[in-house]
C-alpha positions as CSV (number, residue, x, y, z in Angstrom):
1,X,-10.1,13.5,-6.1
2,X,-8.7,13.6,-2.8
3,X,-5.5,11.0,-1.6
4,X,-4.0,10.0,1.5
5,X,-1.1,7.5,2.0
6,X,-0.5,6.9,6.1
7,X,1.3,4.2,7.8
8,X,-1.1,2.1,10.2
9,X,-0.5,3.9,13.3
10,X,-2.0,7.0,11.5
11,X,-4.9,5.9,10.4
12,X,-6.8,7.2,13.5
13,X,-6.0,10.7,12.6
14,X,-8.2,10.4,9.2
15,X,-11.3,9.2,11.0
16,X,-13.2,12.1,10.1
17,X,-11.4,13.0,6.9
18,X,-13.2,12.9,3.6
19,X,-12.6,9.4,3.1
20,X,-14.8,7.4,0.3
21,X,-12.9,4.2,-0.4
22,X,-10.1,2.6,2.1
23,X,-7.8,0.1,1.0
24,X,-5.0,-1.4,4.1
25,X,-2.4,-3.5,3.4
26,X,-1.7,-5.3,6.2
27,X,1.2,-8.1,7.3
28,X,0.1,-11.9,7.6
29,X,-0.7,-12.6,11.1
30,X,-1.3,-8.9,11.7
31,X,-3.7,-9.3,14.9
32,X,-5.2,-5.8,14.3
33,X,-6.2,-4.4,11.2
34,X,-6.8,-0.9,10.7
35,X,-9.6,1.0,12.1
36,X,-11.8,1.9,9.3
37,X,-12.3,6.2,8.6
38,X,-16.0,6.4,9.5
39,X,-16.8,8.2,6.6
40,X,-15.2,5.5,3.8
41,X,-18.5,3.2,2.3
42,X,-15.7,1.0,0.9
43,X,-12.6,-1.0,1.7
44,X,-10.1,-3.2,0.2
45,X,-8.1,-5.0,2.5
46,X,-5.2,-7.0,1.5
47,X,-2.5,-9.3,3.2
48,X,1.0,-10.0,2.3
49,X,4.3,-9.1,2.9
50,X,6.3,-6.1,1.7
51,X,8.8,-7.8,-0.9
52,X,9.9,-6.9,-4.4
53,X,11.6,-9.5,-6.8
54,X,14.8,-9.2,-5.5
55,X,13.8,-9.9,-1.9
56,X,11.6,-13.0,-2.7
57,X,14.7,-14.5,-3.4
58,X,16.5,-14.1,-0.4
59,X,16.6,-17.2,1.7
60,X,15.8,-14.5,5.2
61,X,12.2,-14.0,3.5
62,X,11.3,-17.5,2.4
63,X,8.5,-17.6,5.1
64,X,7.0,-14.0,4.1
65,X,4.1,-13.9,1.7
66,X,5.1,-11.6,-1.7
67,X,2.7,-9.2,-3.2
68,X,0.7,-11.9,-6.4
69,X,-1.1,-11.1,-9.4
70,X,-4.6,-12.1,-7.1
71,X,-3.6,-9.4,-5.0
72,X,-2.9,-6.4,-7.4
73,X,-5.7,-7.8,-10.0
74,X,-8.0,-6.4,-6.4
75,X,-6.4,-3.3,-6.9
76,X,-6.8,-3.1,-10.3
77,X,-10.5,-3.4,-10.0
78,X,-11.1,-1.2,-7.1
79,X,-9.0,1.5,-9.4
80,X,-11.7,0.6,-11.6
81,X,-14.8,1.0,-9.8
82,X,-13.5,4.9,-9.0
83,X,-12.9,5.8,-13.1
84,X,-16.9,5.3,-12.5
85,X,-17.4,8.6,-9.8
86,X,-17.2,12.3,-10.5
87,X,-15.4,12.5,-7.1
88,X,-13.7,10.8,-4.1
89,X,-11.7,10.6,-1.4
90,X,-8.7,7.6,-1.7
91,X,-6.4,6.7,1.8
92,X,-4.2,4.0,1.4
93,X,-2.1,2.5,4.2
94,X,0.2,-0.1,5.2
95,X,2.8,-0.5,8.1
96,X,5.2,2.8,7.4
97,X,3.2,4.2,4.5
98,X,6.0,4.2,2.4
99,X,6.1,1.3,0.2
100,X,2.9,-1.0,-0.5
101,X,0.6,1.6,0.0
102,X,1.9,4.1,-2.6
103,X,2.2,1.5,-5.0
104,X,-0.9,0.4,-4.4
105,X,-2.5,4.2,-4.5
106,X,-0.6,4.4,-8.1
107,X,-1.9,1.0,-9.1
108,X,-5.0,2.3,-8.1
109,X,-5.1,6.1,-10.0
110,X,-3.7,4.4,-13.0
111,X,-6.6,1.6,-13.4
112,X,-8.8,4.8,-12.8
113,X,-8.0,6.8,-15.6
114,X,-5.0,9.0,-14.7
115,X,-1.8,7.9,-17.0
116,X,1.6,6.0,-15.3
117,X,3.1,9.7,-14.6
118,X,-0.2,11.3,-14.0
119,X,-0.4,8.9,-10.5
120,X,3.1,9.0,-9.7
121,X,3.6,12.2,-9.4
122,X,0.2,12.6,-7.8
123,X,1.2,10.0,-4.9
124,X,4.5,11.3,-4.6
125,X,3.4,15.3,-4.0
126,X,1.7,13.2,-1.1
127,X,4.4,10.8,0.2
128,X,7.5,12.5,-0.9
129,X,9.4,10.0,1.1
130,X,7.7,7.5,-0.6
131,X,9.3,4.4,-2.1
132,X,6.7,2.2,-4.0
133,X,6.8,-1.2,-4.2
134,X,8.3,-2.3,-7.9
135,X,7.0,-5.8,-7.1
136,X,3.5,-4.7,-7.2
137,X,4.2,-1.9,-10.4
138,X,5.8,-4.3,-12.0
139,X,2.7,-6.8,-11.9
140,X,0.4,-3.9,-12.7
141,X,2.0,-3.1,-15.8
142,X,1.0,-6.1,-16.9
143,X,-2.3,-6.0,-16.3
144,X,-2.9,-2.7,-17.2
145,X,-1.0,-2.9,-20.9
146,X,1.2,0.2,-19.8
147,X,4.6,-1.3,-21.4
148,X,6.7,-0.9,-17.8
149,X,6.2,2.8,-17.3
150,X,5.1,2.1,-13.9
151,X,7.8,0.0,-12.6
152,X,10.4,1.8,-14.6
153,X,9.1,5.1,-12.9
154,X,9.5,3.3,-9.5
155,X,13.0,2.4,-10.4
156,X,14.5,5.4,-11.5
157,X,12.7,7.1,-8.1
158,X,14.2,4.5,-6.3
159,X,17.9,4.6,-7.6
160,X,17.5,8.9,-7.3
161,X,16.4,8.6,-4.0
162,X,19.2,6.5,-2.7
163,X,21.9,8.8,-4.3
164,X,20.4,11.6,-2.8
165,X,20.7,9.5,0.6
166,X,23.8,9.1,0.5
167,X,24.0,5.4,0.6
168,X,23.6,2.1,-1.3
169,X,20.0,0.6,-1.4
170,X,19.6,-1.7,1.3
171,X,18.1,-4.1,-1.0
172,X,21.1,-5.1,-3.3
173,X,23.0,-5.0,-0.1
174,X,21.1,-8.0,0.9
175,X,21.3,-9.8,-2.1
176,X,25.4,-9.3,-2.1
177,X,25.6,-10.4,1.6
178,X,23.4,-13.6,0.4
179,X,24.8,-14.4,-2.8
180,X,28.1,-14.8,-1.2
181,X,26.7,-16.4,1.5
182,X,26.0,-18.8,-1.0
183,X,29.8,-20.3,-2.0
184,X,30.3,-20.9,1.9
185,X,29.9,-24.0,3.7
186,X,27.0,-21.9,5.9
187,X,24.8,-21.9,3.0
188,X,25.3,-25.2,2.2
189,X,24.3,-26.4,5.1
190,X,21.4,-24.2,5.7
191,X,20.2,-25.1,2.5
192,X,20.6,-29.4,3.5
193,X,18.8,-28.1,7.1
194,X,15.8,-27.0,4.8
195,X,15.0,-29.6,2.9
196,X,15.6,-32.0,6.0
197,X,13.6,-30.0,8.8
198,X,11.1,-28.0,6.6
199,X,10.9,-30.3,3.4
200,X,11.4,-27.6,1.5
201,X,14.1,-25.4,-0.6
202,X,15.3,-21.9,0.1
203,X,14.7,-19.6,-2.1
204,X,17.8,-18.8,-4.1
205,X,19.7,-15.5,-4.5
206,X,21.3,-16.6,-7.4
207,X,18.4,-16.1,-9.4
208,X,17.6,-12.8,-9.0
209,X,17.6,-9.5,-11.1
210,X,18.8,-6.6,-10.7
211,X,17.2,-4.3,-12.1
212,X,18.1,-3.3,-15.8
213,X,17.3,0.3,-15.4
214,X,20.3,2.2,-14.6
215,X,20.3,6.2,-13.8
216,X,22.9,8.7,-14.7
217,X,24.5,8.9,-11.1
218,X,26.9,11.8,-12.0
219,X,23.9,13.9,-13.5
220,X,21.5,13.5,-10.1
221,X,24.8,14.7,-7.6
222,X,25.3,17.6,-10.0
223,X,21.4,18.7,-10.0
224,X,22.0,18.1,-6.2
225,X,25.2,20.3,-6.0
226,X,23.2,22.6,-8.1
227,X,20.1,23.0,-6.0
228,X,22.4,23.5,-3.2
229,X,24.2,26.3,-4.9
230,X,20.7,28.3,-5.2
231,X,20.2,27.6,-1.8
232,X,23.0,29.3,-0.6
């Protein structure tokens, strides 16, 4: 088995690589699609927009199109067509390469055959910079039966990876800024402006979750400090 993970501007530097199956994940309204690796006798394409549960309920992204169960139950079955071939050769994009597409690719390896941690750690020796989608894990763990490994995997990555950064996770950033926004007279009146001019309601940050999942933060800065140590 042979995997790939690129962001869309870098597909043209796999069109001669051992590509079997391609799968693009592209943004709604996207006018051009990836170019297709000549070699790849299959593709999955799929449109929507890059947003996990949290973000689907911030008012910002209430015209953006979330990741369903139609669109992962694809995945799931294009995972399962390859449990099917001795070998192949998987590349998986989307816009930066770094979110849908390695969920995807681990949605993917998992309905093939390879367990939750088997096809994380495979897509992240790929993408090491790679922050998957929970969104999509989180769907997939449904469908596959795998009792949340896969989303809970993604989480604990996720929460390690900002720690490491340095800073807090963009995402909960957003849904502080909006859930506050949300006691002022701004968000009052956005929200009578939507249902006036759009007929519609704005999604509301109130209702989402933050993750339960929760990571020892003292025990990652002190494998940090001691990784840094031996480096010295």
């Amino acid at each position: 088995m042979r995997l790939m993970v690129c962001g869309r501007t870098s597909v043209k530097d796999y069109m001669d690589a051992p590509v079997t199956h391609f799968v693009t994940l592209i943004d709604p309204g996207e006018k051009e699609p990836a170019q297709q690796p000549r070699n790849a006798k299959h593709r999955l394409q799929l449109v929507f927009s890059d947003l996990d549960d949290i973000e689907i309920h911030l008012p910002r992204f209430a015209n953006y199109v979330a990741p369903e169960e139609g669109h992962i139950s694809e995945m799931v079955a294009f995972g399962r067509k390859l449990a099917e071939l001795e070998d192949f050769g998987l590349l998986a994009n989307c816009e930066a390469g770094i979110s849908r597409s390695t969920a995807t690719a681990i949605t993917i390896l998992t309905a093939s055959g390879y367990t939750p941690k088997q096809a994380f750690d495979i897509v992240q020796r790929v993408c090491p910079e790679m922050l998957p989608n929970r969104r999509i894990l989180r769907i997939a763990d449904k469908m596959l039966g795998t009792n949340g490994d896969l989303h809970r995997l993604a989480e604990i990555h996720r929460q390690e990876a900002f720690i490491r950064a340095g800073y807090e996770d963009p995402t909960i950033i957003r849904l502080r800024e909006a859930q506050a926004e949300e006691k002022t007279l701004k968000g009052f009146f956005r929200r009578i402006f939507a249902w006036v001019k759009l007929g519609k309601a704005l999604p509301d940050p109130r209702l989402a979750k933050v993750p339960s999942t929760v990571i020892d933060k003292a025990a990652v800065k002190a494998q940090m400090a001691e990784h840094e140590a031996k480096a010295a």
